[in-house]
Every structure is written in structure tokens, then in C-alpha cells.
VOPAGU-2260 file (C-alpha; in pm, 1 decimal, decimal comma):
REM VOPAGU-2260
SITE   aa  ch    i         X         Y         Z
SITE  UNK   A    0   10198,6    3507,6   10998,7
SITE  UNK   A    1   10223,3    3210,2   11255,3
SITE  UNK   A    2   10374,9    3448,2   11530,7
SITE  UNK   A    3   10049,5    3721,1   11468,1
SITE  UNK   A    4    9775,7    3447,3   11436,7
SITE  UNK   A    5    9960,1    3231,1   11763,5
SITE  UNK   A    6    9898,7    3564,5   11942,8
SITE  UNK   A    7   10212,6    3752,5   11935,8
SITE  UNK   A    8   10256,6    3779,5   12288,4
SITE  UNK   A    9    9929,5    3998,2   12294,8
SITE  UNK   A   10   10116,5    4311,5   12270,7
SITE  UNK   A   11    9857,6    4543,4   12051,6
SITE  UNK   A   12   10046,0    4616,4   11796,0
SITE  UNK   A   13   10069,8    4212,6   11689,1
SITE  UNK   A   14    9659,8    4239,9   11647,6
SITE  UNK   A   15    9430,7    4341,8   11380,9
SITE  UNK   A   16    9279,8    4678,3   11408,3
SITE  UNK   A   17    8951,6    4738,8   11553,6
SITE  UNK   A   18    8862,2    4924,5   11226,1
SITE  UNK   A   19    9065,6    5190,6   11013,4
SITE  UNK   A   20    9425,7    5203,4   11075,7
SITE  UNK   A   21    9742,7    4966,2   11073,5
SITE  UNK   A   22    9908,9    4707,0   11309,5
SITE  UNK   A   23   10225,1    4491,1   11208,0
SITE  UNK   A   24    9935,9    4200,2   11220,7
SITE  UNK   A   25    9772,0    4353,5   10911,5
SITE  UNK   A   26   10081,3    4376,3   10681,4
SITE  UNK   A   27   10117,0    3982,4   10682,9
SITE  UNK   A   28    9809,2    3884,0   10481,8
SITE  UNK   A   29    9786,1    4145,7   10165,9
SITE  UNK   A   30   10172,4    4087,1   10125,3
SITE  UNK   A   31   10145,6    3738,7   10066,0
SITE  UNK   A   32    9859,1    3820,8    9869,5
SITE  UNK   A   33   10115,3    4040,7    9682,4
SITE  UNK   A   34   10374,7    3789,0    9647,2
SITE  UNK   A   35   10155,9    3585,2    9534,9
SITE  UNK   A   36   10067,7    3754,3    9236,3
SITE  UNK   A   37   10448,6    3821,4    9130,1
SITE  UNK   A   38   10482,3    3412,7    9167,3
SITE  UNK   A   39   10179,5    3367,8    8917,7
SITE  UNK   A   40   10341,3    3558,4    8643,8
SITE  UNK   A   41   10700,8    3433,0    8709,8
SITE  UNK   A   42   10561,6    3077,8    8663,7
SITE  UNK   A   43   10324,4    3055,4    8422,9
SITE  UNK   A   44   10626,1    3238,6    8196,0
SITE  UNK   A   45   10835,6    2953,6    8290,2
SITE  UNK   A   46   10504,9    2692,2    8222,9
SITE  UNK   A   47   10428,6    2841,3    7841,8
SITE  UNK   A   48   10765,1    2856,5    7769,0
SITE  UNK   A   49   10812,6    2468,3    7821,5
SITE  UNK   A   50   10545,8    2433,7    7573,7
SITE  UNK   A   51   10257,0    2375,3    7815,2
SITE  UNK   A   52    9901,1    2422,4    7644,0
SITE  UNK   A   53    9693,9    2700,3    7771,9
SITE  UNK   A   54    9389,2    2454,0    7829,1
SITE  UNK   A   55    9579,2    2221,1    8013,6
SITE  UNK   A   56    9734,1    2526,1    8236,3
SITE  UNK   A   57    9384,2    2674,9    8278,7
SITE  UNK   A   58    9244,5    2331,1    8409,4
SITE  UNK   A   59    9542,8    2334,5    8666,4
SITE  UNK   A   60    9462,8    2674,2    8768,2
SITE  UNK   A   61    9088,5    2563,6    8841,3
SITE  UNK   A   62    9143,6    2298,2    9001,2
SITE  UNK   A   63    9416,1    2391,6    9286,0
SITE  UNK   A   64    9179,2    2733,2    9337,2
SITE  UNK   A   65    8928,9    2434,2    9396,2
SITE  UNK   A   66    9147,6    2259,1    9654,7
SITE  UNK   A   67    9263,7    2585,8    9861,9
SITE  UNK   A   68    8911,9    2722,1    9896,4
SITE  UNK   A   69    8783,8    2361,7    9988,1
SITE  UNK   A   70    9090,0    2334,0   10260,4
SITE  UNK   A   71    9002,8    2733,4   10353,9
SITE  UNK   A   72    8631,9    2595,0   10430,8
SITE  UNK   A   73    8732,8    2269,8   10651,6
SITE  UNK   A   74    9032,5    2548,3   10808,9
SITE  UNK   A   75    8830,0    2740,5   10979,1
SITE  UNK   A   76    8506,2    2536,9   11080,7
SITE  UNK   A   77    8708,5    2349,0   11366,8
SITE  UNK   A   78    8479,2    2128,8   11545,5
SITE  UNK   A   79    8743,6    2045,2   11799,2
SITE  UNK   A   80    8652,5    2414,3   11933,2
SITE  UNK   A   81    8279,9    2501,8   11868,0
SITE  UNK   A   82    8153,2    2173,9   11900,2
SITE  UNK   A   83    7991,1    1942,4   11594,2
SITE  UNK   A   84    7843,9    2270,5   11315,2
SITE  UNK   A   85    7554,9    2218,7   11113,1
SITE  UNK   A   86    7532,4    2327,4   10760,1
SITE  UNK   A   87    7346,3    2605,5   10892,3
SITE  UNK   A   88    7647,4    2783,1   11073,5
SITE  UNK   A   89    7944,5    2682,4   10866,6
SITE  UNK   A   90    8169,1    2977,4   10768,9
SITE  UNK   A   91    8201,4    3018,9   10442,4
SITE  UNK   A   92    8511,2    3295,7   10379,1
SITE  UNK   A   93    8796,0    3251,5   10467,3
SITE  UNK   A   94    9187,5    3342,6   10397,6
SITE  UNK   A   95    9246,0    3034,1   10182,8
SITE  UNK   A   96    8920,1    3123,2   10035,8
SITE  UNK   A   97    8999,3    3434,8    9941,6
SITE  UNK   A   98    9352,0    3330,2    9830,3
SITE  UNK   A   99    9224,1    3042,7    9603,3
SITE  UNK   A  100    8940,7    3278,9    9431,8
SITE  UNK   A  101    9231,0    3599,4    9364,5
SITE  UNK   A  102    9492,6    3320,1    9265,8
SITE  UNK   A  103    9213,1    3195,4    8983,5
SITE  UNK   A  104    9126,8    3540,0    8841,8
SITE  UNK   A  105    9443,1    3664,4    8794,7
SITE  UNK   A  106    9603,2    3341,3    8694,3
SITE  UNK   A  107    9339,5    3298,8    8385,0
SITE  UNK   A  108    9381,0    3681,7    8335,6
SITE  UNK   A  109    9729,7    3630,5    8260,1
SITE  UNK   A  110    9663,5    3315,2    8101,4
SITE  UNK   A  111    9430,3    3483,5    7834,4
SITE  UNK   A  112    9638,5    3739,5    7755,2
SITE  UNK   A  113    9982,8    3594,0    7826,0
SITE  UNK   A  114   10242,6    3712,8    7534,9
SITE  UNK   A  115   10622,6    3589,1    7522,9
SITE  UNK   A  116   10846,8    3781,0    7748,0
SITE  UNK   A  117   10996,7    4062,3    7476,8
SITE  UNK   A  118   11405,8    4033,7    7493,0
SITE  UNK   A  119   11565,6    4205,6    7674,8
SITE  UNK   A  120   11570,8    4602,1    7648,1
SITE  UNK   A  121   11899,2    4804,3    7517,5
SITE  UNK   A  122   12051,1    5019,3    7763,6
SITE  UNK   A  123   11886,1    5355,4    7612,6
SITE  UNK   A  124   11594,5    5265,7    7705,8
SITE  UNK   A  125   11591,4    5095,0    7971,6
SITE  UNK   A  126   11529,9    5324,3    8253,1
SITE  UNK   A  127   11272,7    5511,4    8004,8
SITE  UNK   A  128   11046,9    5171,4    7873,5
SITE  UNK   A  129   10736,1    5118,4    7966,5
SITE  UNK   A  130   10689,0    4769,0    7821,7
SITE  UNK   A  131   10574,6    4608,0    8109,7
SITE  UNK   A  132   10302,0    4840,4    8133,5
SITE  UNK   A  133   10169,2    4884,8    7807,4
SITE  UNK   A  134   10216,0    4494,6    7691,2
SITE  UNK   A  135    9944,1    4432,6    8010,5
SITE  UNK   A  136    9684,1    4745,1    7906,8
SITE  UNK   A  137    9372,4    4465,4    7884,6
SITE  UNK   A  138    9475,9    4320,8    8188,7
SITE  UNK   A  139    9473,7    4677,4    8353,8
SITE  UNK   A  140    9202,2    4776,8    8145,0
SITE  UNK   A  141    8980,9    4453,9    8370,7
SITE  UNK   A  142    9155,0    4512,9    8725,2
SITE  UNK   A  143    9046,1    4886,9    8677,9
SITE  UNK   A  144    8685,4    4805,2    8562,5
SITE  UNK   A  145    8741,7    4581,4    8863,1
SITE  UNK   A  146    8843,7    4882,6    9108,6
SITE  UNK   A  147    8501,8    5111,9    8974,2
SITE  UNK   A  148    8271,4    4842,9    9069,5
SITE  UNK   A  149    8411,3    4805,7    9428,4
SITE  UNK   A  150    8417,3    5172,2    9419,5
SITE  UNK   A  151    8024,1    5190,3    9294,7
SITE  UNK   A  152    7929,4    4896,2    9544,1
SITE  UNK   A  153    8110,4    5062,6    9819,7
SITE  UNK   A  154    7985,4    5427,0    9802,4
SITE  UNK   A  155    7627,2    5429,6    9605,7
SITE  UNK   A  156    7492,1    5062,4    9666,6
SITE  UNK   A  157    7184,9    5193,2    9891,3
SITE  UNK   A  158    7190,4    4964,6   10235,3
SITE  UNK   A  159    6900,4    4947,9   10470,5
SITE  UNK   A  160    6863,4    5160,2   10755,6
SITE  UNK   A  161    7244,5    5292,5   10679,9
SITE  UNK   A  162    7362,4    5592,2   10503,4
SITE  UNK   A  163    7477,7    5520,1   10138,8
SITE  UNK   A  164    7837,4    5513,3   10125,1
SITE  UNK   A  165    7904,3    5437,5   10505,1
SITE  UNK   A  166    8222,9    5278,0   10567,9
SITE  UNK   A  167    8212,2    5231,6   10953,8
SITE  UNK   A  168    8243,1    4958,7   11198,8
SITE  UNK   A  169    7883,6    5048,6   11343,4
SITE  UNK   A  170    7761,7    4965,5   11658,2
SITE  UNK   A  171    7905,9    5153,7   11940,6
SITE  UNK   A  172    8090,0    5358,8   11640,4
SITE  UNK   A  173    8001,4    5723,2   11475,1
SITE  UNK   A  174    7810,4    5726,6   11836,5
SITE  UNK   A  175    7606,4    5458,1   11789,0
SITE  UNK   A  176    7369,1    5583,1   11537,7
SITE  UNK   A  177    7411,8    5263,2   11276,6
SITE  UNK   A  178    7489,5    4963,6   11532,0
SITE  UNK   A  179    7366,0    4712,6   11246,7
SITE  UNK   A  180    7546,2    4882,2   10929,7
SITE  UNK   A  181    7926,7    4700,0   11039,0
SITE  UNK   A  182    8119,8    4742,8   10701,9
SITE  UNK   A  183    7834,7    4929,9   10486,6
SITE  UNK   A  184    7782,6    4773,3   10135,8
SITE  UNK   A  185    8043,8    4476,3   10200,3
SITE  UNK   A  186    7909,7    4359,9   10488,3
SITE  UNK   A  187    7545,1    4370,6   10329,3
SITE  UNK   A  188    7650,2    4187,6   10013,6
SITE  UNK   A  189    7779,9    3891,5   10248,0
SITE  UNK   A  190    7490,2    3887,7   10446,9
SITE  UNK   A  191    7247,4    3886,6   10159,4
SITE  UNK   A  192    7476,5    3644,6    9947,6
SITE  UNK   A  193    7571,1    3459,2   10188,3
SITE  UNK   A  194    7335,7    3486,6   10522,5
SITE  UNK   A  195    7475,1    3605,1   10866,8
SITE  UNK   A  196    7563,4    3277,5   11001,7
SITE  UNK   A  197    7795,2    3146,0   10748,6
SITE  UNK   A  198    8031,2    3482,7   10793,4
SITE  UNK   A  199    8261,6    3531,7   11107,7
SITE  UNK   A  200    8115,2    3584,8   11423,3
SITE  UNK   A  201    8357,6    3768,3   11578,4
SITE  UNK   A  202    8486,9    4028,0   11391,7
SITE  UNK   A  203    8775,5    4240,3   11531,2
SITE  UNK   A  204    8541,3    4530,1   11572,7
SITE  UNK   A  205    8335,2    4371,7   11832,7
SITE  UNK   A  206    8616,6    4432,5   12062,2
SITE  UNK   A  207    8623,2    4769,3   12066,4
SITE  UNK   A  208    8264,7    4919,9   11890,2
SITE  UNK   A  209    8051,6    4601,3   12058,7
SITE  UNK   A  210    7933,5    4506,5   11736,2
SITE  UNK   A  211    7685,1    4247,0   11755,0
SITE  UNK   A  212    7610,5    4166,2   11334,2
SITE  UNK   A  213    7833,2    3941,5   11147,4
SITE  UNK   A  214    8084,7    4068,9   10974,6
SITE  UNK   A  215    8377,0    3888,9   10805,5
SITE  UNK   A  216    8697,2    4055,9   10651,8
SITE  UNK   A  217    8781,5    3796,8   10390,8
SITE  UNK   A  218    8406,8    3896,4   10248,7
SITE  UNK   A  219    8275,3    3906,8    9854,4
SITE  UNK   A  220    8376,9    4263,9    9818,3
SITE  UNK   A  221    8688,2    4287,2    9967,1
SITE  UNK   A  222    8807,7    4019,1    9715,1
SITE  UNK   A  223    8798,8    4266,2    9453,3
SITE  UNK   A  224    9103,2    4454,5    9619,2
SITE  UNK   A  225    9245,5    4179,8    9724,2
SITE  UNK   A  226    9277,7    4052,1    9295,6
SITE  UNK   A  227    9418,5    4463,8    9263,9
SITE  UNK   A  228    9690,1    4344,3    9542,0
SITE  UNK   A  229    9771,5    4036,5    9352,3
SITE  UNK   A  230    9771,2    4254,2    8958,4
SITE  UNK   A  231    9994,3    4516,5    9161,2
SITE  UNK   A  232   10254,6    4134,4    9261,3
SITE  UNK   A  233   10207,1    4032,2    8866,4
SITE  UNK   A  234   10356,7    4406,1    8771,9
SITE  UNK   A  235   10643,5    4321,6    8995,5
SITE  UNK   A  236   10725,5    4010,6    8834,9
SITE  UNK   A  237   10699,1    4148,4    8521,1
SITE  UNK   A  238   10946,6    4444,5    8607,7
SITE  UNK   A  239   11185,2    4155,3    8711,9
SITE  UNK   A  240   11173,3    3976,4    8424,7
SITE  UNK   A  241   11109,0    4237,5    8129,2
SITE  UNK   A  242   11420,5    4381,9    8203,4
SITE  UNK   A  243   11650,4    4128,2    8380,1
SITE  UNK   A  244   11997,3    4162,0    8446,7
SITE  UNK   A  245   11902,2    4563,0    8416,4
SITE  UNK   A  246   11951,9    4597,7    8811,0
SITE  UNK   A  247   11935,0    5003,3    8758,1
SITE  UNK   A  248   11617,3    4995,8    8557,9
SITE  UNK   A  249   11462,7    4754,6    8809,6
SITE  UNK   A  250   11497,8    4947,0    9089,6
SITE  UNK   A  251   11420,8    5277,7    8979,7
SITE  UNK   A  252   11047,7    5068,5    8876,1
SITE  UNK   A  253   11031,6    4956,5    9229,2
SITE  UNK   A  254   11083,9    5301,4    9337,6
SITE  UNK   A  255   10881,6    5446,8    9074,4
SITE  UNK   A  256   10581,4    5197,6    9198,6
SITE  UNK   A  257   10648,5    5251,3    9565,9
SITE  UNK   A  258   10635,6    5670,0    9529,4
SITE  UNK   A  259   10312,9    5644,7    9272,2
SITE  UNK   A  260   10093,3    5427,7    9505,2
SITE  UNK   A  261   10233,6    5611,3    9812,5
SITE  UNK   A  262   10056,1    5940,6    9669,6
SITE  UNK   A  263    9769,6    5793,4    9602,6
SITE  UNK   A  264    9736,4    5652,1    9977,5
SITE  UNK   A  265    9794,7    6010,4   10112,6
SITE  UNK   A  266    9561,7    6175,3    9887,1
SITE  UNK   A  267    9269,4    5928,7    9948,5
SITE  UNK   A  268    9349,3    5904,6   10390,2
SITE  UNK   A  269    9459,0    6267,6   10429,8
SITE  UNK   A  270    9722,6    6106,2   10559,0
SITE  UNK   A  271    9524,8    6063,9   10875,5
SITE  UNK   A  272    9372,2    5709,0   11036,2
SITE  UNK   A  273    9048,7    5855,7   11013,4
SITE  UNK   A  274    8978,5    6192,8   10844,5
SITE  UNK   A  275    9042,1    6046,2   10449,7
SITE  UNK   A  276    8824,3    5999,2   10189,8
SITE  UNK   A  277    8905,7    5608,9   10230,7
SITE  UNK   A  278    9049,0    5490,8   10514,5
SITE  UNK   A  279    9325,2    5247,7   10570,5
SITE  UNK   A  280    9097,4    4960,3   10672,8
SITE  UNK   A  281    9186,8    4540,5   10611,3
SITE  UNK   A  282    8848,4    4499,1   10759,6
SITE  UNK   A  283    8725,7    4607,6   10463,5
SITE  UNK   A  284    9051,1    4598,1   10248,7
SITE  UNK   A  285    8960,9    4929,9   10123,5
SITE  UNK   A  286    9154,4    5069,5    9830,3
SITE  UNK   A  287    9383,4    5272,7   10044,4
SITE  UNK   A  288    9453,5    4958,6   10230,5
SITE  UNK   A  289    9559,9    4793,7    9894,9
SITE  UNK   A  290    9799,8    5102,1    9793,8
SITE  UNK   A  291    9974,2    5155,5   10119,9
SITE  UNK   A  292   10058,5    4815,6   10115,8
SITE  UNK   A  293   10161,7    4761,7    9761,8
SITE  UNK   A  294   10373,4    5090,6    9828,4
SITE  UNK   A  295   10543,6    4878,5   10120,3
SITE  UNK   A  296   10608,0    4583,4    9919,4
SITE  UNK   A  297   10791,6    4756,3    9626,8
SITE  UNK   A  298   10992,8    4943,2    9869,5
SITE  UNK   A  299   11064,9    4591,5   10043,6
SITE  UNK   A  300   11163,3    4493,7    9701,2
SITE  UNK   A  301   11356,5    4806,6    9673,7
SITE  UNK   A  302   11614,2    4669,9    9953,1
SITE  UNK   A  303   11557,1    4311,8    9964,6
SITE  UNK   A  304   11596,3    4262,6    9528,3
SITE  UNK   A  305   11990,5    4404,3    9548,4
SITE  UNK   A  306   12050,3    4230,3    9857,5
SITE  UNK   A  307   11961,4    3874,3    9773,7
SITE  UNK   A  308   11934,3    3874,5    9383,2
SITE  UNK   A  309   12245,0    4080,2    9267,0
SITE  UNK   A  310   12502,4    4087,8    9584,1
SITE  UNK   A  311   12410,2    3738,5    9752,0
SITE  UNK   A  312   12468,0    3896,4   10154,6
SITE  UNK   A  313   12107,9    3695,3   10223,4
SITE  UNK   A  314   11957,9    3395,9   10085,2
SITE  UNK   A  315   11642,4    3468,6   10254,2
SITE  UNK   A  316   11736,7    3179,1   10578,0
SITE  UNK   A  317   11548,4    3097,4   10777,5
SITE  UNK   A  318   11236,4    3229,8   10607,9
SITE  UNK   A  319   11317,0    3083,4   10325,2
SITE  UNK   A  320   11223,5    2709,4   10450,7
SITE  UNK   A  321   10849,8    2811,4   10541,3
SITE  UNK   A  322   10810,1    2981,6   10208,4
SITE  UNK   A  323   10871,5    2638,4   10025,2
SITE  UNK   A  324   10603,2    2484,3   10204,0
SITE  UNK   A  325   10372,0    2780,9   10293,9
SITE  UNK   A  326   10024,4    2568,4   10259,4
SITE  UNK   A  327   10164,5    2309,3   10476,6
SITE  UNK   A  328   10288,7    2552,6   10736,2
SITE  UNK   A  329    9944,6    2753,2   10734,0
SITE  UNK   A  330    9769,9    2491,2   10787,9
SITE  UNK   A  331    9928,2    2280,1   11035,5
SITE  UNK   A  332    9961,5    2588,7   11230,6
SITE  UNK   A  333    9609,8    2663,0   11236,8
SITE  UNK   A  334    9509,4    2294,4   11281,9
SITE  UNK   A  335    9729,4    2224,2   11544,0
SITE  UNK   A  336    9722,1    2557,7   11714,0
SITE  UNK   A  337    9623,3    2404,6   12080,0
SITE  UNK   A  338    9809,9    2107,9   12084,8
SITE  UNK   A  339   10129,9    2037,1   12271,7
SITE  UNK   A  340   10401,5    2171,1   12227,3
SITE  UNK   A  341   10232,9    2445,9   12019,9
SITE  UNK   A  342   10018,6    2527,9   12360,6
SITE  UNK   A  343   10042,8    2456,6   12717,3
SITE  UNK   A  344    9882,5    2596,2   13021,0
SITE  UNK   A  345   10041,8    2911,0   13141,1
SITE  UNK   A  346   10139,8    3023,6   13524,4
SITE  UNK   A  347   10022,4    3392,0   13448,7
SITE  UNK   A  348    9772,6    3394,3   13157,0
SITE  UNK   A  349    9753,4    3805,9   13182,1
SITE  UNK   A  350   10149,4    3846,6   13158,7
SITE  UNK   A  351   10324,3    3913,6   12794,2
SITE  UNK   A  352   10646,3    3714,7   12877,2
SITE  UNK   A  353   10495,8    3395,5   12915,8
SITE  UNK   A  354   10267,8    3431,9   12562,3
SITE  UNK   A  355   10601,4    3567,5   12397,0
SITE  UNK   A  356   10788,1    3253,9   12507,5
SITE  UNK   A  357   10471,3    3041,2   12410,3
SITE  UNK   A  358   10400,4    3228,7   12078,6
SITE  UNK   A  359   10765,1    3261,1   11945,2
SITE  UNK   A  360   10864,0    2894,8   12065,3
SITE  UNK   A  361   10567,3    2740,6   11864,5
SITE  UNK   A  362   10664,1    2952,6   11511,9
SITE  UNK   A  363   11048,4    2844,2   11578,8
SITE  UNK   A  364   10911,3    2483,0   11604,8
SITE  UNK   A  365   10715,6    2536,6   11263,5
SITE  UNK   A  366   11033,0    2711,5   11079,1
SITE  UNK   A  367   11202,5    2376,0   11199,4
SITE  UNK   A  368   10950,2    2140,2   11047,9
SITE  UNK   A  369   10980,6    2298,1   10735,3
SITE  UNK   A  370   11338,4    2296,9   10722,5
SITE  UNK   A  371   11323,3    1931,9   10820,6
SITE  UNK   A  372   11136,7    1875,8   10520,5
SITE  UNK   A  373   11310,5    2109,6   10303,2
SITE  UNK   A  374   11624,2    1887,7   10391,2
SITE  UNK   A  375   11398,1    1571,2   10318,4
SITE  UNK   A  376   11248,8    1713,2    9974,5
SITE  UNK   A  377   10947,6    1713,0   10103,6
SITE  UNK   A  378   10698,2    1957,1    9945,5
SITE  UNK   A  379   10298,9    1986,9    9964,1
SITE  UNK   A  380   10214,1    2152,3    9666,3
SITE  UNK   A  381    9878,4    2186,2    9532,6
């Protein structure tokens, strides 16, 4: 995540996508989001069990979603590079944003229907149980109810002057026919929610398409996904825990997830970039985007779990450090992204050796402060 959002050397692939498709730079964010959600379960187990009362947990959970989308909003208005804002202009999405607001729905979604982790299951049945499942059907019952209304927004929410349904980058796009219609119902909702100069100005799509209307990717709509990302983390936590110590049963769940939401990417992209019924698209974090990536995570899982849990080859160094601190990290990288020795003037700004040096020196630097403080027992939690 530092690396991609310090520039990563400019090579292409270390960007966002102008619109549909995939680039190493878009796996970063919906992972966490999905890691997230597997921590949220895996710690309010822990929580309940120690006899912590649901009304004091659900006063926690409101109050540090309060904190991360209050940091999200100071993150990204810096006035040390636009100048002093006025209320007027000040951004109001953001990726702590959207973090803190899927962190509180799912969090009081478990919360309200949290049930004691069942012991654990006999070898029969292990590889056959679908516990995990079937102990969470209201939750999935909401995060699918969820999933039709992004579905009804996004394809029959009629939008001004655009075709009902669109889900392009407009402007120079589909051959310029809808230049203002960037992002179809999501962008609309923002705009009318929110008004066109609190969003993102400059939207990866104005790169390529020469977009000119704001459009931002950590939007209302998108959220909606984004909470599916997190319920899809909360199933893997659930897998780990229902059936712990069951290293046989776990994986073939990983693989079971991985294969499921796999074939449901190909059969809504065609498996094409472009030609699907729902493109792979973070700009808007379409449903397709959600699945492909969930299907990458519980393949990750797949390798990583036997690895690090059951044989012990990896402890996870030297990510491990940044993951203990991960608010701190984010955002003292974005704060002091243009400071020394995070920044300095470059002989050749055009040439990709220099920003690799630059970019990969200044995430090394970060991975050392937060093993300093590891060392130190130093932890910003919120």
C-alpha cells in the first residue's frame, strides 16, 4: 500500500486503472478491506467471551468508526498542497472513510447476532459441515438484501441525460456520447448527496477518458460492496475458528470459497476486461470487483494459512511489523508523503530507476519505524 500510493516507480502496472480492469495497485485496498472483516469476527469472539457486554462493545464500535472517518476527512484535505480549503471544497470520502463506515456495519451486524463459537466439529463431519454458513443465515440474509439494492441503484436508478444502467467512465469513453455520466448511478448519488465539490477531483479516469465531472471511488454506493468484501473476511474467520485445529477441513473451505466466487467473476465479466455483464472495476467497486478479489484472498489463505499457522516456515516478517500499527503507518505515510527523506528532488524526474529507488527507500523507512515501535511496544490503536 505505501509502495503503490508513493508511486511505485510509475511503472503502469503499480497504478489504478483508468476504468474496468486490474493493476497490482487495485488488489491492496479491498484486501485489507477483506482482512479486515476476518479481524472483526476473530475479536469480538475473543471480546464476548471475556464477558464484555454487548452495549459497551457496540459503543466501542461507534466510536473508533467515529475517529477513522474523522482522521479519513483531515487525511485527505491537505492544506500543505492545495492551499487553505473552505468548507465549500472539502472532500468528504475517503479510504479511512470508507473503512470506518464498513468496519461499523459489519461489526454491529455481528454484534447483533453474535452466538458462542459451537465446539469443535467431529472428524465425520468435518469436511461435510456447513456450520459456519448456516449459524450466519441473518447476517447473509442483510449483506444480500445489501447486494440487490446496489444492484437496483446501479442498473434501474434513472440518471439524467445518461442511459439507465450505464456503468462507464464517460467523457471521452463509449465515444464520447455521455462525457458527464462518469460512474452512472454512483457517481450521481455522490453528487446529489454530497455535491461535486466535496468528491475527488481527479479521478483516475481523467487520465485517460478526459473526464471533467467529479467522481470519487470511495463513493456512497461503492460502500455497499465494499461491507460484501468485509462479510466475505468475517466468513473466513469463522472457517478458522469453527473448525480449528481441522487443517484439512479449513482448507478445502478456502478452496471451496476461492472456486465458488471465481465462477461467479467469470460468469458476470465473460471473462473479458470489458465485454461482461459487470466489469471488474474498483472505480466503482462493482460486484465482480468484490468476487475476484475475495476469490484471491481465500486462495492467499489457501497457501499462506499452512505455511504460517500449521508448519511455522514464515511468521509473516517483515510485514508483520506494519500490520501491528497499520493506522499509524497509513497515515504518517500519507501525511508525510513530501517530506525528507520520504521525497527529494530527483536528477531525471521521467526515469523509473530513480522513483523505484525513491518509492521503495521511503516504504523500507516506514517498515523500520514500525518495527522500531513494535520493539518499543508502541501501538496506536483506535
Amino acid at each position: 500500500m505505501v509502495f503503490v500510493n508513493y508511486g511505485g516507480g510509475r511503472y503502469w502496472y503499480f497504478r489504478h486503472a483508468s476504468w474496468n480492469g486490474l493493476t497490482v495497485a487495485d488488489l491492496v485496498f479491498p484486501w485489507f478491506v477483506f482482512i479486515m472483516g476476518s479481524s472483526i469476527f476473530l475479536s469480538m469472539t475473543s471480546v464476548l467471551q471475556r464477558g464484555c457486554p454487548k452495549f459497551r462493545l457496540l459503543g466501542k464500535i461507534a466510536w473508533r468508526s467515529f475517529l477513522l472517518i474523522c482522521i479519513g476527512i483531515v487525511i485527505v484535505n491537505p492544506n500543505y498542497c492545495l492551499g487553505p480549503l473552505s468548507w465549500e471544497k472539502v472532500r468528504i470520502p475517503g479510504v479511512l472513510q470508507r473503512l470506518g463506515g464498513t468496519y461499523f456495519v459489519v461489526a454491529v451486524l455481528e454484534l447483533l447476532f453474535a452466538k458462542p463459537v459451537p465446539e469443535i466439529c467431529t472428524s465425520e463431519r468435518s469436511c461435510f459441515s456447513l456450520l459456519d454458513i448456516t449459524s450466519s443465515w441473518p447476517q447473509w440474509l442483510f449483506v444480500l438484501m445489501l447486494e440487490g439494492v446496489w444492484l437496483a441503484l446501479t442498473f434501474f436508478l434513472p440518471v439524467p441525460g445518461c442511459p439507465t444502467g450505464y456503468l462507464g467512465p464517460g467523457g471521452l469513453g463509449d465515444w464520447g456520447k455521455y462525457p458527464n455520466c462518469t460512474g452512472g448511478a454512483a457517481g450521481y448519488i455522490d453528487r446529489l448527496l454530497l455535491g461535486g465539490h466535496h468528491l475527488y477531483q481527479h479521478p483516475s479516469s481523467a487520465v485517460l477518458y478526459h473526464t471533467e465531472v467529479a467522481y470519487d471511488p470511495e463513493g456512497i454506493l461503492g460502500t455497499i460492496n465494499s461491507i460484501v468484501m468485509a462479510f466475505l473476511g468475517v466468513q473466513a474467520g469463522k472457517i478458522l475458528l469453527y473448525y480449528k485445529d481441522q487443517t484439512k477441513g479449513i482448507l478445502i473451505r478456502f478452496a471451496a470459497w476461492g472456486c465458488f466466487l471465481g465462477f461467479i467473476s467469470v460468469a458476470l465479466t465473460k471473462a473479458s476486461e470489458n465485454e461482461g455483464f459487470i466489469p471488474v472495476n474498483k472505480n466503482l467497486w462493482s460486484i465482480s470487483y468484490i468476487t475476484t478479489l475475495s476469490s484471491f484472498a481465500f486462495f492467499i489463505l489457501l497457501v499462506l494459512y499452512p505455511v504460517v499457522d500449521v508448519k511455522g516456515l514464515w511468521t509473516g516478517t517483515p510485514f508483520f511489523y506494519p500490520g501491528m500499527n497499520s493506522i499509524l503507518v497509513y497515515v504518517g505515510h500519507e501525511v508525510f508523503a513530501n517530506y525528507f527523506p520520504f521525497r527529494w528532488r530527483l536528477g531525471d524526474s521521467e526515469a523509473h530507476k530513480e522513483h523505484l529507488v525513491q518509492n521503495t527507500v521511503a516504504t523500507a523507512l516506514w517498515v523500520l519505524i514500525a518495527y522500531v515501535l513494535y520493539k518499543k511496544k508502541v501501538f496506536w490503536k483506535i
